[in-house]
Structures are given as C-alpha cells and as structure tokens.
C-alpha positions, 0 to 999 in steps of 0.5 A, a space after each residue: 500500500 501507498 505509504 503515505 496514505 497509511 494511518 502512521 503519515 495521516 494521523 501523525 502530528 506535526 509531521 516534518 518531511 526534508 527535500 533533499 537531491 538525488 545524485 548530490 554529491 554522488 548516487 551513492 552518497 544521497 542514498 546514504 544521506 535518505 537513510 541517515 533521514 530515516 534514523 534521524 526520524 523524519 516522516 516522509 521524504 521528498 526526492 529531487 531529480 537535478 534538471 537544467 530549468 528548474 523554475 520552482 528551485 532557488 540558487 542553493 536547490 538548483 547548485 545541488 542539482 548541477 552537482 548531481 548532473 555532473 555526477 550523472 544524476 538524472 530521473 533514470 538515476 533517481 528511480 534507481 537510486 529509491 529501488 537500491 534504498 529501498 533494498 538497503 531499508 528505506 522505509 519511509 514514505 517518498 515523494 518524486 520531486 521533478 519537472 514536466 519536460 524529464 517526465 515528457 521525455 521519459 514518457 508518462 506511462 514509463 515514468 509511472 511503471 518506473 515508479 511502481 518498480 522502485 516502490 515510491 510513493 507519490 510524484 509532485 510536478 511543480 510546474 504541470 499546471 494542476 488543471 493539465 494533471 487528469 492523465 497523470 493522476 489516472 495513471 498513478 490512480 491505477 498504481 496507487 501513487 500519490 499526485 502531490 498538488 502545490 497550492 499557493 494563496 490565490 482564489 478561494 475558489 481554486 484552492 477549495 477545487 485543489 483542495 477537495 482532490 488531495 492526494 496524499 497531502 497537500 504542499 502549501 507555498 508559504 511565500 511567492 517565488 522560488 524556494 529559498 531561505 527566508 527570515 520572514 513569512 506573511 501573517 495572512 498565513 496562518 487564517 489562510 491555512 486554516 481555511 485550506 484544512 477546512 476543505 482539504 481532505 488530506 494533511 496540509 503541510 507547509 514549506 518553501 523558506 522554513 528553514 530554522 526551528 522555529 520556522 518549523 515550529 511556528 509553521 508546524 502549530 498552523 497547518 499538519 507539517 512542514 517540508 524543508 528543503 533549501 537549509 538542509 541541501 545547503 547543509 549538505 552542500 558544505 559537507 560535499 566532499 566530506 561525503 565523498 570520502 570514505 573515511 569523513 562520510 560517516 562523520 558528515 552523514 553524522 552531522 546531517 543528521 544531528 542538523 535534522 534533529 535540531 529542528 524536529 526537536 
C-alpha cells in the first residue's frame, strides 16, 4: 500500500518531511544521506531529480542539482537510486520531486511503471499546471501513487477545487517565488491555512523558506507539517566532499543528521 496514505503519515502530528537531491554529491552518497533521514526520524521524504530549468528551485536547490548532473544524476538515476534504498531499508514514505519536460521525455506511462518498480510513493510536478494533471493522476490512480498538488494563496475558489482532490497531502507555498531561505513569512498565513484544512481532505503541510526551528515550529502549530528543503541541501552542500570520502562520510552523514534533529526537536 501507498505509504503515505497509511494511518502512521495521516494521523501523525506535526509531521516534518526534508527535500533533499538525488545524485548530490554522488548516487551513492544521497542514498546514504535518505537513510541517515530515516534514523534521524523524519516522516516522509521528498526526492529531487537535478534538471537544467528548474523554475520552482532557488540558487542553493538548483547548485545541488548541477552537482548531481555532473555526477550523472538524472530521473533514470533517481528511480534507481529509491529501488537500491529501498533494498538497503528505506522505509519511509517518498515523494518524486521533478519537472514536466524529464517526465515528457521519459514518457508518462514509463515514468509511472518506473515508479511502481522502485516502490515510491507519490510524484509532485511543480510546474504541470494542476488543471493539465487528469492523465497523470489516472495513471498513478491505477498504481496507487500519490499526485502531490502545490497550492499557493490565490482564489478561494481554486484552492477549495485543489483542495477537495488531495492526494496524499497537500504542499502549501508559504511565500511567492522560488524556494529559498527566508527570515520572514506573511501573517495572512496562518487564517489562510486554516481555511485550506477546512476543505482539504488530506494533511496540509507547509514549506518553501522554513528553514530554522522555529520556522518549523511556528509553521508546524498552523497547518499538519512542514517540508524543508533549501537549509538542509545547503547543509549538505558544505559537507560535499566530506561525503565523498570514505573515511569523513560517516562523520558528515553524522552531522546531517544531528542538523535534522535540531529542528524536529
């Protein structure tokens, strides 16, 4: 069963879910960091696929994703990347995180199929405008993989409609642009939130800029979880050849994980 429909990611309170990049700084060493996450003790994790144009990702998301194809990254690796964690213990509920034109030239039948081989979860396309996203969500329909829908403060209208069509949970944009670090956050947010629980079938969980502890706490009070995204793959980042050594990774997956703790806790 899709494991972020089960009743241990539904019902779970203040959920934290990570975003970190495939293939960065190596196949082998984002592997390593997913199940060092998982030990950590997060709920859920988002997994990047690198791509020349991502219009979603900020400067620190969009350096890892260079890392990763220059490493040889690309959606092919990602879904192999997810079959081998998953041999080697993932357990954890994980999310695809690309882009349309990879999907397109993959095929989507393909990517589907790819997805079901190596047992992830659900697939969130930032760029595939939710009103173009039937054909997809009836393939994974069929495969019991969850379409992540974004939804950014616009209509009331638009986001009851995206809303009631939840799958899996919900990704609420907690500021305009791209992702990023941020020291401030809107104060319309939180009554706008609340109105999108209201209707929302599934948890709603926040991110883009959440990057400190008190971000994750102060977002996790307001809606069902928060995504962090752009402060751990910087963190990474600066361990970049840490990780690639075999006698400093271990240290380095270490201190990524004690990074993630610290805002959990």
């Amino acid at each position: 069963m899709n494991r972020i429909k089960k009743s241990n990611f539904q019902d779970k309170k203040d959920r934290f879910v990570p975003y970190i990049m495939s293939g960065d700084p190596s196949y082998d060493a984002a592997i390593d960091i997913a199940l060092e996450l998982q030990n950590a003790g997060v709920d859920a994790l988002e997994w990047g696929v690198p791509f020349s144009d991502p219009l979603a990702d900020g400067p620190v998301i969009q350096a890892a994703g260079d890392r990763s194809r220059n490493a040889g990254g690309s959606l092919t690796s990602a879904l192999k990347g997810i079959k081998e964690a998953r041999t080697r213990g993932l357990e954890l509920p994980v999310v695809l995180f690309t882009y349309v034109n990879p999907v397109l030239s993959y095929g989507i039948e393909n990517v589907v199929s790819a997805m079901r081989e190596a047992d992830i979860d659900g697939i969130l396309i930032p760029d595939l405008p939710f009103e173009e996203s039937e054909e997809l969500r009836e393939l994974c329909g069929k495969e019991d993989i969850s379409v992540i829908s974004l939804i950014a403060p616009s209509s009331k209208h638009r986001m009851e409609k995206i809303s009631r069509l939840g799958d899996g949970f919900l990704y609420y944009v907690t500021s305009l642009g791209v992702t990023g670090t941020r020291q401030s956050f809107s104060d319309d947010l939180a009554a706008s939130i609340e109105t999108l629980k209201t209707t929302a079938t599934v948890p709603v969980l926040a991110g883009f800029g959440i990057s400190t502890r008190e971000h994750v706490q102060h977002f996790q009070s307001i809606a069902d979880g928060v995504i962090v995204g752009s402060a751990l793959v910087k963190f990474i980042g600066e361990r970049n050849l840490l990780l690639q050594e075999e006698e400093t990774k271990q240290k380095a997956l270490e201190e990524i994980k004690e990074f993630v703790q610290e805002l959990i806790s």
